[in-house]
C-alpha positions as CSV (number, residue, x, y, z in Angstrom):
1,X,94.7,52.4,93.8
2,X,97.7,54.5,94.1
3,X,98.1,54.6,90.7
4,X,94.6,55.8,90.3
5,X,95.5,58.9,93.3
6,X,98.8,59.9,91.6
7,X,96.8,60.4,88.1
8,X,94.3,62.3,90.2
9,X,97.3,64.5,91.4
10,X,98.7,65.4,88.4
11,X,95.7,66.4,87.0
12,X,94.9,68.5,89.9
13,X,98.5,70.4,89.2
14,X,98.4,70.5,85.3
15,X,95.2,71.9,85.7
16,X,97.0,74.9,87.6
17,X,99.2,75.7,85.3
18,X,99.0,78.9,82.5
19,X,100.2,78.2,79.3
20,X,103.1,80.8,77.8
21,X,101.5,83.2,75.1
22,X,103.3,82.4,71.8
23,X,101.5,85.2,69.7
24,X,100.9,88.9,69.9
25,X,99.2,91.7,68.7
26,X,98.9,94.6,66.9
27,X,95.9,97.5,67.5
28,X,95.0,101.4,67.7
29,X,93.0,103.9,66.6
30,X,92.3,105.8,63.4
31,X,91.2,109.0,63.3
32,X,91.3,112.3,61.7
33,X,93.9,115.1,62.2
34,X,92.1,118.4,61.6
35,X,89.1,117.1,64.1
36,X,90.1,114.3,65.6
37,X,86.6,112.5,64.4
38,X,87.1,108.3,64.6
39,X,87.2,106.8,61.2
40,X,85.7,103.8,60.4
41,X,86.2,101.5,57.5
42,X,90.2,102.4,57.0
43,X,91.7,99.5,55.6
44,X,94.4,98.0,58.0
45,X,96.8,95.3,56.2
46,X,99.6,94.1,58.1
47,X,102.1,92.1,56.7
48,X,105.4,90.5,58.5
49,X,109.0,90.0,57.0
50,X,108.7,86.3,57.3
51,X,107.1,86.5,53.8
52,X,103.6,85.3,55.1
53,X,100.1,86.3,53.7
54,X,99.3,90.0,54.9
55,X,96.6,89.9,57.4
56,X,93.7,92.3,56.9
57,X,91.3,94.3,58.9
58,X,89.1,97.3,59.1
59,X,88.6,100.0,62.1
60,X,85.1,99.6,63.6
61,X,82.8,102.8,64.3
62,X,84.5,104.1,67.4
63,X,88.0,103.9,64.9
64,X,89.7,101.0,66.8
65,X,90.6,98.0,65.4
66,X,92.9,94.9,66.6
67,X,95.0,92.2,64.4
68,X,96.0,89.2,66.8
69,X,97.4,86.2,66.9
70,X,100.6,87.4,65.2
71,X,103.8,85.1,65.7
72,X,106.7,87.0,67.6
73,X,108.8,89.3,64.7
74,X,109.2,93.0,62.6
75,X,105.8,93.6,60.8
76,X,104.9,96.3,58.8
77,X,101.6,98.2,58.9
78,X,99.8,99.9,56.0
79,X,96.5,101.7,56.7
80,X,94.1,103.0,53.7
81,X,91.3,105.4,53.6
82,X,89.7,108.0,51.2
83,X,92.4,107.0,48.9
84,X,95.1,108.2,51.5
85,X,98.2,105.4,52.0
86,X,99.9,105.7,56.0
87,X,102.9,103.1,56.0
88,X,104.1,102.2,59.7
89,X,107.3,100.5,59.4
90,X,109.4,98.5,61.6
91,X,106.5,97.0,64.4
92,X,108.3,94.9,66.7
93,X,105.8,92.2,68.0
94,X,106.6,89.7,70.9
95,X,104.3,87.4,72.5
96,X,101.5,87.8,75.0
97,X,102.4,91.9,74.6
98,X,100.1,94.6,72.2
99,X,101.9,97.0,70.3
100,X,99.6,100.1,69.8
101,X,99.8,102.1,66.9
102,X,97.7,105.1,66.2
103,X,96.8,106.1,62.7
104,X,96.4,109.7,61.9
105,X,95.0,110.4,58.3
106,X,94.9,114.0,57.0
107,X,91.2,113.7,55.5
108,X,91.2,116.4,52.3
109,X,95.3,115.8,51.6
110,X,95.4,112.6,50.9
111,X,99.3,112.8,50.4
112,X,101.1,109.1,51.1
113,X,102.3,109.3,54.9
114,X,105.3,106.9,56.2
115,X,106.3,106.3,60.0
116,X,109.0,104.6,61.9
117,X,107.7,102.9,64.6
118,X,110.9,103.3,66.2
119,X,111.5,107.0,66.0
120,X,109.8,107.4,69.5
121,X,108.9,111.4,68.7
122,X,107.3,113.6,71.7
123,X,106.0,115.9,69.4
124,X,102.9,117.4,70.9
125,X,99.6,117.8,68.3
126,X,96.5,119.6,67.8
127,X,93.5,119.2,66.5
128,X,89.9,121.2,67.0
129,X,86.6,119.0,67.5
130,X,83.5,120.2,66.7
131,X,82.0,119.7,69.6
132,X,84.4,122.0,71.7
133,X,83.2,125.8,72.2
134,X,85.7,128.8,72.3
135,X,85.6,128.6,76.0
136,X,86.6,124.8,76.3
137,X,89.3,123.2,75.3
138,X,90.8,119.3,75.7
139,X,94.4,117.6,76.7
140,X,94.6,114.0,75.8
141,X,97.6,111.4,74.9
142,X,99.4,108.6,76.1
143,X,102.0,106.9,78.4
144,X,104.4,105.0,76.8
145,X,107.6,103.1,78.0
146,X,110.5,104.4,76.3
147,X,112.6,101.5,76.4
148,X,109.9,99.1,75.0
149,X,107.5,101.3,73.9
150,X,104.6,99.4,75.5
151,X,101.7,101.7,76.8
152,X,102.2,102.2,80.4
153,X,98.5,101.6,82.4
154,X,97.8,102.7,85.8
155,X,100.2,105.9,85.4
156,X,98.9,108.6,87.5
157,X,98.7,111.4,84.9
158,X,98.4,115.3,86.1
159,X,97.6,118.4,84.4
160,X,98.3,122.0,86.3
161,X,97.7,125.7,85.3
162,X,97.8,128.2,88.2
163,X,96.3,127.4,90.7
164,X,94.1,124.5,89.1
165,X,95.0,120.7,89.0
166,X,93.4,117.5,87.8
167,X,93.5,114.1,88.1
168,X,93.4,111.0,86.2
169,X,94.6,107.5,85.7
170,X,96.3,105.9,82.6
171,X,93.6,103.3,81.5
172,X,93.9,99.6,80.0
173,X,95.3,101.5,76.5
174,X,97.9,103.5,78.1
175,X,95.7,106.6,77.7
176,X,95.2,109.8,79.2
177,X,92.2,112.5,79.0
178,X,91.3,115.5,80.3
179,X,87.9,117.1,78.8
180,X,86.1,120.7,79.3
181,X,89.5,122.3,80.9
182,X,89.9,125.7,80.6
183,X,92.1,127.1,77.8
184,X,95.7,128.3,79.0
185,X,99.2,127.0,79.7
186,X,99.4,124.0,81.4
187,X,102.3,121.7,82.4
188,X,101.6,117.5,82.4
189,X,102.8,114.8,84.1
190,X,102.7,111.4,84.4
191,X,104.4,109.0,87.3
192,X,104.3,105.4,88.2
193,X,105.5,103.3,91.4
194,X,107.7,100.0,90.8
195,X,107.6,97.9,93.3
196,X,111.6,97.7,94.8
197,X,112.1,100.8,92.5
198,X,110.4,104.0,94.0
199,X,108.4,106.3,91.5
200,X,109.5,107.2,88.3
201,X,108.2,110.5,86.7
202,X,108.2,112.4,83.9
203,X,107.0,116.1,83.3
204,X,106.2,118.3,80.0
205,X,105.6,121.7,80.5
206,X,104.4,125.5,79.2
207,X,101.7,123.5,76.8
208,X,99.8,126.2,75.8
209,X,96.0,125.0,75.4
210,X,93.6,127.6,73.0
211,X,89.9,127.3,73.4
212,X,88.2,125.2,71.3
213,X,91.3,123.3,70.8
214,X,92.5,119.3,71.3
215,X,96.0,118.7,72.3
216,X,98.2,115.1,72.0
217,X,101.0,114.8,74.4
218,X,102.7,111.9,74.9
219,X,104.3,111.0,77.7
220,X,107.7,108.9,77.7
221,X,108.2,107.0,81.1
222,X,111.9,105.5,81.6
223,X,110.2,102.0,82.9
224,X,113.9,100.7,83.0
225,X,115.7,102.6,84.9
């Protein structure tokens, strides 16, 4: 009978416990550069230095698309569409983490593109939907950690121009939008509380925002320090 209770026990305990990821993953977006328009169908092949078979993938209509299950290690990306080649070198995967990795392809100048994962560049972009009129213009990007450079979620992520400010929240992706804003210069920021650690912030200003135009900045939060 005891016998019987302990097995009963152990159960109840194992049953508790969480097994340790052992894999990770590898996902983003593709879209254009002049417009910004998702592209579906881009060939993704990823392929690690381990020598193993590449694995393969294609972006669904809304552009995303998601390799998993991918044993800890350096991997190398290469995205095709339109005839256009964009090789992303030097992916660092570790387990039970996803390592984003936008794809911008230049639709019309299909010139081979190559990127180091680890140059961690804040270069700020622009593109110019279709949908956005002369009056209206866009800020969008990310929050990345620039130790690890893991999105960052549940950053609180402000724009400002005069005497306007808005709002938002980092979301599962690491990423940050603010639509139908008035075109001028604004400054953005981004901060998040660690718990123990107080509230680490990080500011980009004098953007200037035309009308009718997108602009990508990236944030780069010191998670670290």
């Amino acid at each position: 009978m005891r016998i019987a209770v302990w097995v009963v026990l152990l159960a109840a305990c194992g049953s508790g416990l969480r097994a340790q990821p052992k894999t990770g993953a590898i996902a983003g977006l593709t879209r254009d550069h002049d417009s910004g328009d998702a592209i579906s169908k881009a060939e993704i092949r990823v392929r690690g230095t381990s020598g193993n078979e590449p694995r393969r993938t294609v972006s669904n209509e809304n552009g995303a698309y998601d390799v998993g299950h991918l044993a800890p290690g350096r991997y190398q990306l290469t995205a095709t569409f339109a005839g256009q080649p964009i090789d992303v070198t030097n992916i660092d995967v570790t387990a039970g983490e996803t390592k984003y990795v936008d794809l911008v392809f230049t639709l019309g100048r299909p010139d081979p593109l190559r990127v180091d994962y680890d140059d961690q560049s804040g270069r700020i972009d622009r593109y110019r939907p279709a949908k956005l009129g002369p009056a209206v213009a866009m800020i969008e990007g990310t929050v990345n950690d620039t130790s690890t450079r893991e999105r960052v979620s549940g950053a609180v992520v402000t724009a400002v121009t005069h005497d306007l400010t808005q709002q938002t929240v980092s979301d599962d992706n690491g990423r940050f939008r603010f639509d139908d804003i008035a075109p001028g210069t604004y400054s953005v920021s981004a901060y998040y509380s660690i718990s123990g650690r107080g509230q680490i912030e990080v500011r980009r200003s004098l953007i200037d925002v035309a009308g009718a135009e997108a602009v990508v900045v990236p944030l780069w939060i010191e998670m670290g320090r």
